[in-house]
Every structure is written in C-alpha cells, then in structure tokens.
LUMZAKOL-332229 format. One record per residue (C-alpha): residue in one letter; y, z, x negated. Coordinates in nm, 4 decimals. Layout:
! residues N
ATOM  code        yy        zz        xx
ATOM     A         Y         Z         X
...
END
This chain:
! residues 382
ATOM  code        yy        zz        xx
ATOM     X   -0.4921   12.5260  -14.4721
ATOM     X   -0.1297   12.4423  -14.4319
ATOM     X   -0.0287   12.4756  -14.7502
ATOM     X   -0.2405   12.5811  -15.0828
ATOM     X    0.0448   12.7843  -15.1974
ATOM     X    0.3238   12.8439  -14.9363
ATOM     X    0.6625   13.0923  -15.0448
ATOM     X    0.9594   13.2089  -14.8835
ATOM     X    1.2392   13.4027  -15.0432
ATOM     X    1.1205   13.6022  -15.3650
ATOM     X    1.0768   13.4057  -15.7084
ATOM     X    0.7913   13.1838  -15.7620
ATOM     X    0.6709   13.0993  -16.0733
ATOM     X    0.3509   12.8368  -16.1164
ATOM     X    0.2990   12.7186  -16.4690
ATOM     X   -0.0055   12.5533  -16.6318
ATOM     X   -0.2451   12.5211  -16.3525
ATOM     X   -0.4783   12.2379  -16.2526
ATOM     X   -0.4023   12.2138  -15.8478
ATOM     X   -0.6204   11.8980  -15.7071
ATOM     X   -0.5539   11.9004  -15.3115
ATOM     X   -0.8906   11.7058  -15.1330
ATOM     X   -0.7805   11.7842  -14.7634
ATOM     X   -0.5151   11.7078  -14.5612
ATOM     X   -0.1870   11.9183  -14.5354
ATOM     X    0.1783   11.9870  -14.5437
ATOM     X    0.1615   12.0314  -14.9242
ATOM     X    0.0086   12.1210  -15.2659
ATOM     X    0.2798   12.4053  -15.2754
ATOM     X    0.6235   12.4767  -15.0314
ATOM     X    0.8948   12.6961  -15.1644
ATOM     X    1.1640   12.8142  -14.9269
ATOM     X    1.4917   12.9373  -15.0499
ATOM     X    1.4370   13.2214  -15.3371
ATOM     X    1.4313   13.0810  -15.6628
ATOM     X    1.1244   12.8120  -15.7627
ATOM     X    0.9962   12.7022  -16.1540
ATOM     X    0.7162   12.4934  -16.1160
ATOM     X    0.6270   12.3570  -16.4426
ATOM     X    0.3472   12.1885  -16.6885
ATOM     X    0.0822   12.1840  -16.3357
ATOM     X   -0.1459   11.9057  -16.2965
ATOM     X   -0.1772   11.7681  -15.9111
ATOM     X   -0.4317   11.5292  -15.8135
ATOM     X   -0.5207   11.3867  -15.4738
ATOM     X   -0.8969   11.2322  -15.3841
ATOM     X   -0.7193   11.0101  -15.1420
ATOM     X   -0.7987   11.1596  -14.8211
ATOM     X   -0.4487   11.3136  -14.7758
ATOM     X   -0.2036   11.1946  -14.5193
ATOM     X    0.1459   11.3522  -14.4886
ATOM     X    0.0947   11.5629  -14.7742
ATOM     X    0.3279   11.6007  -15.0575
ATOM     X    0.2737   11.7605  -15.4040
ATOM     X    0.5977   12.0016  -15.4503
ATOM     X    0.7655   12.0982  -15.1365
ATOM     X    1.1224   12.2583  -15.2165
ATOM     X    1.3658   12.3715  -14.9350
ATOM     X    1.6333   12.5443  -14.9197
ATOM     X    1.6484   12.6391  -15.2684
ATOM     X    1.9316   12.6609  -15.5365
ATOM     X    1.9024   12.5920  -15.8984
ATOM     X    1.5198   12.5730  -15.8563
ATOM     X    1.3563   12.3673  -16.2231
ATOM     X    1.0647   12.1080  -16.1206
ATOM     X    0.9410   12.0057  -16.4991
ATOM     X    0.6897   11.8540  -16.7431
ATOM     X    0.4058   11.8212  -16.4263
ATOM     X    0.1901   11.5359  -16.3532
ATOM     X    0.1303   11.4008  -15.9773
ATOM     X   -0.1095   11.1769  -15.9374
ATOM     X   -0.2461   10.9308  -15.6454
ATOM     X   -0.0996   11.1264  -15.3070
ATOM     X   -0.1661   10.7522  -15.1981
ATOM     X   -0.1995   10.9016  -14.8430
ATOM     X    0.0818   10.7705  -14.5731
ATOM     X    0.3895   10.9526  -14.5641
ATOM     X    0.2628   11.1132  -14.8815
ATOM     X    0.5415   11.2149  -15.1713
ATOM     X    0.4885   11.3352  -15.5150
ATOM     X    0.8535   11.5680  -15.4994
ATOM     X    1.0157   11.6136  -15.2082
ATOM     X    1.3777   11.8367  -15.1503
ATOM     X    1.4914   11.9346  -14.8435
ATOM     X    1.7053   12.1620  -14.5768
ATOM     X    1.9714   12.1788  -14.8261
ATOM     X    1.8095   12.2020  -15.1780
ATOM     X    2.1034   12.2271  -15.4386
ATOM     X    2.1051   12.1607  -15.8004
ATOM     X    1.7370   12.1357  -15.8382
ATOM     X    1.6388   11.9845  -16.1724
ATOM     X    1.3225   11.7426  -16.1871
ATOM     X    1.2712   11.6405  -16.5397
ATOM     X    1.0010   11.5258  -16.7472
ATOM     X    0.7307   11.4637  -16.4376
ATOM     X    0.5190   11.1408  -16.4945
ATOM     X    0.4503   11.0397  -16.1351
ATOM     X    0.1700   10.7943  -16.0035
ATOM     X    0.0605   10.6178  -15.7334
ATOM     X    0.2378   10.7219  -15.4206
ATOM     X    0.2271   10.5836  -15.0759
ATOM     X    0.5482   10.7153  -14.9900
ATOM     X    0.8632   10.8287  -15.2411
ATOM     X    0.7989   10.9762  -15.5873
ATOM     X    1.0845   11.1565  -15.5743
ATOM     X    1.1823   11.2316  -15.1932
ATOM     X    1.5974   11.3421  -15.1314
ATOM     X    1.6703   11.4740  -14.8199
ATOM     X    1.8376   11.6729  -14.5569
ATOM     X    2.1940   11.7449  -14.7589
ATOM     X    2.0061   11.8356  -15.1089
ATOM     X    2.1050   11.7580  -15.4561
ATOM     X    1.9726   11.7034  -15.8067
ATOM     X    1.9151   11.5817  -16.1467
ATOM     X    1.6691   11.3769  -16.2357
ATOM     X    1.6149   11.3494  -16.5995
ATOM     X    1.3419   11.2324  -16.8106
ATOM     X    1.0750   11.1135  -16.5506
ATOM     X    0.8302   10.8178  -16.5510
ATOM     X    0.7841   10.7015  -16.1928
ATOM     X    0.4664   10.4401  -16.1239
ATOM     X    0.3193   10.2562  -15.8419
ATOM     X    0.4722   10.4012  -15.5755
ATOM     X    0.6118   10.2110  -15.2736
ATOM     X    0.9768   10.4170  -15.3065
ATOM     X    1.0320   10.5412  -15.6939
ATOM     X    1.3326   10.7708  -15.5681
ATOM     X    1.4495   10.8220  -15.2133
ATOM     X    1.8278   10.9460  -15.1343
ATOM     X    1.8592   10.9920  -14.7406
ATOM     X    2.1269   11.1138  -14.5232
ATOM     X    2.4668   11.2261  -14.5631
ATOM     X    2.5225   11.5080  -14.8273
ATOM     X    2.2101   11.4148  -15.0233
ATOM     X    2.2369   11.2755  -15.4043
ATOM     X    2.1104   11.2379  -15.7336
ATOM     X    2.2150   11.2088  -16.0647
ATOM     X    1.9276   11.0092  -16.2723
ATOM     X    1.9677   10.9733  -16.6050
ATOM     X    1.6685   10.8252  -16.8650
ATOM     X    1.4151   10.8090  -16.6805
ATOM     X    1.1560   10.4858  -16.6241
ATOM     X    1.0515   10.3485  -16.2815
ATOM     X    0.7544   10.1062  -16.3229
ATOM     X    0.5911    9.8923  -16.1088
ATOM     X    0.7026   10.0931  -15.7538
ATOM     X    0.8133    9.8412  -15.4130
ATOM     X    1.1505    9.9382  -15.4588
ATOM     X    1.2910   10.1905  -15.7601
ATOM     X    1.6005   10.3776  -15.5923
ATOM     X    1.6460   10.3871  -15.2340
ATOM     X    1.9874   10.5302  -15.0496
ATOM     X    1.9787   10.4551  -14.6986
ATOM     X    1.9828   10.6436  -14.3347
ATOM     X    1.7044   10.8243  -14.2195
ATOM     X    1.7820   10.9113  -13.8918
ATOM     X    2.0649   10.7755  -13.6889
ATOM     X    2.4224   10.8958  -13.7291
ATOM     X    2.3514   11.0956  -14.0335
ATOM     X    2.4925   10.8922  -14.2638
ATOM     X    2.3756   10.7793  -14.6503
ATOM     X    2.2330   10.9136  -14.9368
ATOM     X    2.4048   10.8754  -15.3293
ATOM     X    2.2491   10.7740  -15.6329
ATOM     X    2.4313   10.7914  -15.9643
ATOM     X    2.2168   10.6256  -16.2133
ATOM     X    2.2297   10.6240  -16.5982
ATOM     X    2.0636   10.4786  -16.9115
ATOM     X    1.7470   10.3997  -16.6811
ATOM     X    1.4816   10.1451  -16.6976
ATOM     X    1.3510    9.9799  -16.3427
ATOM     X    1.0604    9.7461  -16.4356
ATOM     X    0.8474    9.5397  -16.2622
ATOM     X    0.9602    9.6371  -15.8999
ATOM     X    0.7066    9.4378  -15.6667
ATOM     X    1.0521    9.4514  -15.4172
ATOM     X    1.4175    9.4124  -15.4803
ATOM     X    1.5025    9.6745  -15.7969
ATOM     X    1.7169    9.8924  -15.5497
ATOM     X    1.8465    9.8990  -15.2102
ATOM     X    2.1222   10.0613  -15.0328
ATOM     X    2.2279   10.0619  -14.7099
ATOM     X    2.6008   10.0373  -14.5684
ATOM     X    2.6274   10.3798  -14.5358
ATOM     X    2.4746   10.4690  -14.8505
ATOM     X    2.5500   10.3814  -15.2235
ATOM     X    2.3944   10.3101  -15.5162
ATOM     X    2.5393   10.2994  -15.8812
ATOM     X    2.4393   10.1891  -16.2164
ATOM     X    2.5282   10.2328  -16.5529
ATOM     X    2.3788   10.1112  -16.8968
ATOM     X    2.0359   10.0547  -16.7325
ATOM     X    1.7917    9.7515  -16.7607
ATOM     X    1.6419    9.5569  -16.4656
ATOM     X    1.3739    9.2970  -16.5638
ATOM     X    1.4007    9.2049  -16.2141
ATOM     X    1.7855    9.1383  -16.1167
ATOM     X    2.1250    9.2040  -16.2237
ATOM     X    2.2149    9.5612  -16.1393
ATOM     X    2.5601    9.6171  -16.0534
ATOM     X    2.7625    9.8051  -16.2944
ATOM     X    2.8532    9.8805  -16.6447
ATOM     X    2.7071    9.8278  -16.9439
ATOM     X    2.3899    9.7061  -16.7464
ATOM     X    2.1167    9.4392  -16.9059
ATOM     X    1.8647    9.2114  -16.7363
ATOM     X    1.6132    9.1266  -16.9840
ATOM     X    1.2044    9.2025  -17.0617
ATOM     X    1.1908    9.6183  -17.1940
ATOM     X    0.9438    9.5896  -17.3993
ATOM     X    0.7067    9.8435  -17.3257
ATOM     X    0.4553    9.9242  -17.5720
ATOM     X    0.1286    9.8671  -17.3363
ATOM     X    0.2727    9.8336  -16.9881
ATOM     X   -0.0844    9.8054  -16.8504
ATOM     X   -0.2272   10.1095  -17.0547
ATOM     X    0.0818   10.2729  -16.9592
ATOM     X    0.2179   10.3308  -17.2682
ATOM     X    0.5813   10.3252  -17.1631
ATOM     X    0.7704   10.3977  -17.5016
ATOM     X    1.0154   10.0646  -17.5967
ATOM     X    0.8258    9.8296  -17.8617
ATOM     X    1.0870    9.7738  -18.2048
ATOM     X    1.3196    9.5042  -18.1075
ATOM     X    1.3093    9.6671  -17.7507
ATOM     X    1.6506    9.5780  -17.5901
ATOM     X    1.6666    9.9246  -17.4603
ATOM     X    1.7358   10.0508  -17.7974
ATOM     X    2.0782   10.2022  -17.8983
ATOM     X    2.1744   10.0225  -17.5793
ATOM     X    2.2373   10.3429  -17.3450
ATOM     X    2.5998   10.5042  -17.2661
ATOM     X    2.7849   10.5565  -17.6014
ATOM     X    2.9663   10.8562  -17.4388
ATOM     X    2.5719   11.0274  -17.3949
ATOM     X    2.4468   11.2450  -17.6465
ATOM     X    2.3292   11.0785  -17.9329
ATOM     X    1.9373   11.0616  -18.0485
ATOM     X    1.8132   11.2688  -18.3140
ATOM     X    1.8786   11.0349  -18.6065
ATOM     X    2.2447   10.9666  -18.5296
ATOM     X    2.2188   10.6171  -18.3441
ATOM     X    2.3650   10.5770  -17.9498
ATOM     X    2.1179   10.6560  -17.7264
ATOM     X    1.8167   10.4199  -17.5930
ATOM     X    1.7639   10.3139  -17.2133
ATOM     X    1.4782   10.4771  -17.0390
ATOM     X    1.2571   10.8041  -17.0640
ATOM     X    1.2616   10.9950  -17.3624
ATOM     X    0.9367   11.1002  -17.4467
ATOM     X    0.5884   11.0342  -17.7144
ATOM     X    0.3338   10.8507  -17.5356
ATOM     X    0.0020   11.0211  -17.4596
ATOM     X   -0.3148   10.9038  -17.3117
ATOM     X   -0.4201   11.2142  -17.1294
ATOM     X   -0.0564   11.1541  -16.9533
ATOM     X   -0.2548   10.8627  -16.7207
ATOM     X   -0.6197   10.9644  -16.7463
ATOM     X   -0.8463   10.6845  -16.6934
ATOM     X   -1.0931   10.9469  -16.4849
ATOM     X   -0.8008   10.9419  -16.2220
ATOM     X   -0.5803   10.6608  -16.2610
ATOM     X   -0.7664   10.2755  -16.2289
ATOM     X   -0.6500   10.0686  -16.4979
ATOM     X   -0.3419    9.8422  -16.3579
ATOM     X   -0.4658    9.4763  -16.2862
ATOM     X   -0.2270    9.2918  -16.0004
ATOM     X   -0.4977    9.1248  -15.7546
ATOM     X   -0.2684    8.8020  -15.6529
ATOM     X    0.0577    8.7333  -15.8173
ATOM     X    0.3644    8.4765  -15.7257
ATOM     X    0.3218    8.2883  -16.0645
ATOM     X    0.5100    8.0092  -16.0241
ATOM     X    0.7578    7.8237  -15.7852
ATOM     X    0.9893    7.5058  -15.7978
ATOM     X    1.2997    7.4629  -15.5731
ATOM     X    1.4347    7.1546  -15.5096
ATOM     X    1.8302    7.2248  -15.4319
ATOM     X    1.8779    6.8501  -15.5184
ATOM     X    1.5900    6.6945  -15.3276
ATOM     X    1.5154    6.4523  -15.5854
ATOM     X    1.2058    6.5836  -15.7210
ATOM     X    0.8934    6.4768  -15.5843
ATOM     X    0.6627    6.6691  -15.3729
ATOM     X    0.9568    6.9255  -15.2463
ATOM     X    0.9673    7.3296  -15.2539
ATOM     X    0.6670    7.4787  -15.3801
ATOM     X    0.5164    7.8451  -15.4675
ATOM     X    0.1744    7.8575  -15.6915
ATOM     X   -0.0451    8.1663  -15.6144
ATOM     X   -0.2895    8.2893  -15.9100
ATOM     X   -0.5804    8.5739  -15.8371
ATOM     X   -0.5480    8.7209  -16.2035
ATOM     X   -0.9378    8.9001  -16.1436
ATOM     X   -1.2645    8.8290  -16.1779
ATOM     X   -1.3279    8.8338  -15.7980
ATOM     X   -1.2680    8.6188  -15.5235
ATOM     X   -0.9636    8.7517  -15.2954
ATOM     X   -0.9487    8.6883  -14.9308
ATOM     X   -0.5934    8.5825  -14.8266
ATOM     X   -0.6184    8.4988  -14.4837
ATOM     X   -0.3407    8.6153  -14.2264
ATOM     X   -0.1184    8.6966  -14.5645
ATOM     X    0.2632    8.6228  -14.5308
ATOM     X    0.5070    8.4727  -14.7657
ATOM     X    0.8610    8.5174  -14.6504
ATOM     X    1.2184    8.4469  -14.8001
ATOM     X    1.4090    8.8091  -14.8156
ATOM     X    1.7113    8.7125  -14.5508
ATOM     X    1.5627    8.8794  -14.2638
ATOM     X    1.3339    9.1477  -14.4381
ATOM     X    1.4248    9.5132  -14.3948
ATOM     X    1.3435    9.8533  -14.5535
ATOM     X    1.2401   10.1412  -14.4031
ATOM     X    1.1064   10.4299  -14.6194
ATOM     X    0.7760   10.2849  -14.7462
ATOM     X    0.7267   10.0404  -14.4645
ATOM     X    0.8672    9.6615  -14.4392
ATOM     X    0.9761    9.5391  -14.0998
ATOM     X    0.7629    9.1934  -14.1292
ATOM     X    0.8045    9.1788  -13.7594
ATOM     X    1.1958    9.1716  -13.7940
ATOM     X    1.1812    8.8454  -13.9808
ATOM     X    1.2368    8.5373  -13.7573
ATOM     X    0.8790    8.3288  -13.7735
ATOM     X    1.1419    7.9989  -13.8971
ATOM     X    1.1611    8.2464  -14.2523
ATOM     X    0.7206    8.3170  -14.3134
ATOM     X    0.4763    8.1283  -14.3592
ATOM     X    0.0970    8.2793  -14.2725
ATOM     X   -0.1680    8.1896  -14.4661
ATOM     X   -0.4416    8.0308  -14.2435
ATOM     X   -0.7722    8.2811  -14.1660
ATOM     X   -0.9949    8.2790  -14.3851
ATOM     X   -0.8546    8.1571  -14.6976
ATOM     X   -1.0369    8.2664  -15.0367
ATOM     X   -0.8826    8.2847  -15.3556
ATOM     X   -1.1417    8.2199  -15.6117
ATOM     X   -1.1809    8.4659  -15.9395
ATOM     X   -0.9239    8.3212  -16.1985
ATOM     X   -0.7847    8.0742  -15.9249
ATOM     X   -0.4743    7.8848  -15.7865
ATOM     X   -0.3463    7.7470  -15.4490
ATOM     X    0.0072    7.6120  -15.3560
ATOM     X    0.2312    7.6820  -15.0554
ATOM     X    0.4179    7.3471  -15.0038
ATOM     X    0.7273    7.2906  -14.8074
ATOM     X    0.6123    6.9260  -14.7272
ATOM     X    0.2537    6.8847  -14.8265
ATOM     X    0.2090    6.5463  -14.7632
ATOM     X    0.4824    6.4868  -15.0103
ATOM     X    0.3492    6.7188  -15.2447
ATOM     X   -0.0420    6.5421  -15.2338
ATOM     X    0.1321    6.2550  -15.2903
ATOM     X    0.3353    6.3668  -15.5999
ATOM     X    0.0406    6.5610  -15.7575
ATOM     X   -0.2733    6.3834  -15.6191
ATOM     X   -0.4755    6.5809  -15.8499
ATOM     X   -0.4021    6.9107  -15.6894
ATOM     X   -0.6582    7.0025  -15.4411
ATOM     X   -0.6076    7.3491  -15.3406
ATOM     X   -0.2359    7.3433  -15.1548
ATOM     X   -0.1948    7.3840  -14.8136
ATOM     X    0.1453    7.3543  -14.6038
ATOM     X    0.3901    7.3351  -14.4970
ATOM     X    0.6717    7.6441  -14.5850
ATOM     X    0.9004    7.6756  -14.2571
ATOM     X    1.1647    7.7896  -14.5494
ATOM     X    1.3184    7.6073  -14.7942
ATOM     X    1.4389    7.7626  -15.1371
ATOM     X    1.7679    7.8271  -15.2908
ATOM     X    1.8341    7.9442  -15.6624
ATOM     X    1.8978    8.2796  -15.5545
ATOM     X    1.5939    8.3427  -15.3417
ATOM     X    1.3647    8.6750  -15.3249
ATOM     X    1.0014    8.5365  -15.2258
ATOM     X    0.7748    8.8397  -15.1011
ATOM     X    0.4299    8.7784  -15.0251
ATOM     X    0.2403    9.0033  -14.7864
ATOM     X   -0.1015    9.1394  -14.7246
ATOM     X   -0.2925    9.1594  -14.3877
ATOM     X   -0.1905    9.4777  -14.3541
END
C-alpha cells in the first residue's frame, strides 16, 4: 500500500478518525490539488516506518490541517506534515506533534502557510522552510525539546532559501542551536522566548518558560511565567483584556500525550556542567562534566563532543564528518557511564588530576579549547 488514503482533485474531507500506519509507505494520507480539511484525526506509527509521513498535501490551495495528533513517525526521512509542489495558504493549527525523525512540520517545493497554535516535540527539525518561494508565518505556537526548532535553508542546489516569519513563539529546550538559517534563507523573530540563545529580533526574551510539567508534557506557562502578557501588543488581545502571552494557546490534557504511545521524557546523558578558562588562571584548565540522569548504566564509547565552528545542518542529519578532528574529541571504546553517574572531558588532564585529585572518573585531553560564546554538542555512536 502506497498510501492508506491517496486523493487527487475533488474535496477531501477526513475528520475524527483513529489512522495508526504499522507498514512502510509514502504516507498516512496524500492530497493532490482539490481542496483538503483534515482535522481532529489521531496518527500513530509502531516504528517500523521509513520515509513515511503523516499528512501529505500538494498542490493544494487554502487546504485547513487542524486540531490532529501525530505521533512517533520516528522512521528516517519520516515527517509529521509535509507541503509540497506548490501548496498555498494552507493553514496548520492546533496539531500537537511528537517524536519525529525528520521535520514536524515539512515546507517545501514553493508552498506557503500559517502555522498557528501547534505544540511541536522531540523531533530532530520542529519546522522546515526549504527552497526558494517556500514560507511560513508561525505565530503561538511551542517547539519543545526538537534538534533544531525552525529551519530555512537549501534543499537542493541553486534553488534558493526558504522564509520563516515567526511570532509570539516559545522554542524550548532545543538539544541544537534554537534556529538555523542558511545564506540564502532567512529567519525572523518577534516577541518569542528562547531558553536556549538570544533570538534575533524584537521584543524577543531569553529566559526559563515556565512550563507547567515539561516532562509530563504539560506545556501551559506556570503563574509568574515570563511568557505572560509578554507577546506582540499589536496581536489580538486574550480573553480577559491583557496583551497576549508567548507560546501555544491551548488547556492542557493528558490524553493529548498518551502514556500507551508516548515514553515518558527522561534525557539518557546530559552536558551538565562545563568551566572555560578564557584567562588561564584557573587550575586544572577547560572542562565539560557528563551526568547519566537514569537508573542504568550508559555505554559511551566512540561518542563525540565537538565545539559548533565546523558543524553543519542538513535536514535531520549533522555532518560530524565535516568537522576538522582538531574541533572533537571521541570518547575512548568502551566507556560506561554508571546509573546516576559523572565523568569529565578535560582539556589538560594532567592539570586537571592535579587541581582536583579527588576526581577519579575524567579522562582527556579536549583537542578544543572554550570561549564564552561556545555551542558544545555531544554525539552518539551513531
């Protein structure tokens, strides 16, 4: 089966249905040209797919994607939405999206759209512009936890960029840089927050959102949230009067991330701490602690730590190979990371042994050193 549901031309309506796709193929549903609502659907994937999106729209106009849930199309080259072959106007709003290998939201070949209202987790690209002639106007919508939240950059070569106008938008906890853009593309922002860098733009914020329970994904901005009343004062105003808030407008529900299909979020090793030494007074040199956050042992062998000079993005794969071997460090085979445990990458470890004799799991030494405006990304084996 190429497609569950495949349509061309005509009007299709699907509303309300439970679609869970368990085989691989282009698609849960393509629709070609005609007219396209696809609304309040549930789509699951077992994890067996591979270049198989949810929603497939081409060539359509003023087609409405709303209120659906995607989850776990974790396949490669696997989207949640993706518009194509000149899909204009198309409104995507109010879609919680998980767990993508690819894009969330995939923008492509010369389409357009508005993206309003959507919750966008875990997947390696939270929105993808491509190509000349393709954009996207987001407005309040929330991008958690995803490798990078809104991509514009060149697909193919000689096409030129995508265009992302973004608005009163929260990116959170990207596990890459909060954006990228390439020099044929661009990228703006406007009254957003980044808990990750400083977005360019007006009326942007860097600072902590405040989620309610980011883990349980529970989205909604705690009181004292600095997302509230913070969005563009020329947007419509909330319902009690007051400017309007940063991020997705919505009521939290459990059934929204059902713990029969999503795992509960638990990071297996994070970068927890690091020291620079820009001065090279302080003892023991450049350092970056490690911390397995789980009750299991994690094997780290062959992993990668690299400074982000030389890394480059590619849809949802990272050109390790382009960075010069002077910029990563590999972690030496067969290195375990005990359950609730720590090691340290040193720059100079013989410096750092003899600074902090009492640390015994560091190993060395970083062919990088550290500047205060460094991006660290660690890598798995794969």
């Amino acid at each position: 089966v190429v497609y569950p549901f495949y349509f061309e031309y005509g009007n299709t309506v699907l509303k309300n249905s439970s679609i869970t796709i368990d085989h691989i193929c282009n698609g849960g549903i393509h629709i070609g040209r005609g007219g396209a609502l696809v609304e309040n659907n549930v789509w699951t994937s077992t994890g067996k797919t591979i270049n198989t999106d949810a929603i497939d729209i081409k060539g359509v106009t003023d087609g409405i994607i709303r209120g659906n849930r995607l989850y776990n199309f974790n396949g490669f080259n696997s989207d949640g939405i993706d518009l194509g072959e000149g899909a204009k106007n198309i409104l995507v709003e109010g879609n919680y999206i998980y767990g993508n290998r690819d894009k969330g939201i995939s923008v492509g070949g010369a389409s357009t759209c508005i993206v309003r209202n959507n919750i966008v987790v875990g997947c390696d690209l939270g929105i993808g512009i491509k190509d000349e002639g393709s954009k996207a106007e987001l407005e309040h919508n929330t991008f958690v936890r995803n490798r990078i939240a809104v991509a514009t950059y060149t697909k193919a070569f000689g096409r030129g960029g995508g265009i992302a106008v973004v608005k009163n938008s929260i990116v959170s906890a990207s596990r890459g840089p909060a954006y990228y853009a390439d020099e044929f593309s661009s990228t703006t922002f406007s009254y957003c927050l980044s808990d990750k860098e400083v977005l360019p733009g007006t009326g942007n914020k860097l600072a902590d959102p405040l989620f309610t329970d980011m883990m349980g994904f529970n989205f909604q901005v705690r009181e004292g949230s600095p997302c509230i009343n913070a969005g563009d004062p020329s947007s419509p105003k909330d319902s009690d009067g007051s400017n309007t808030d940063i991020g997705a407008q919505y009521t939290y529900n459990k059934d929204d991330f059902p713990a029969d299909v999503i795992l509960p979020y638990q990071p297996s090793v994070v970068i927890n701490e690091l020291l620079t030494d820009d001065s090279k007074e302080i003892p023991g040199g450049d350092w970056i602690e490690l911390y397995n956050p789980t009750a299991s042992p994690v094997a780290i062998g062959n992993w990668k730590i690299a400074e982000s000079n030389d890394i480059e993005y590619w849809e949802n794969i990272v050109d390790i190979t382009a960075v010069d071997e002077k910029d990563f460090f590999a972690i030496p085979p067969n290195t375990i990371l005990p359950a609730n445990g720590f090691i340290v990458l040193c720059a100079d470890l013989n410096a750092f042994k003899a600074a902090y004799p009492d640390v015994k799991e560091c190993i060395g030494n970083l062919p990088f050193g550290m500047g205060s405006k460094e991006t660290i990304h660690l890598f798995n084996e794969r």
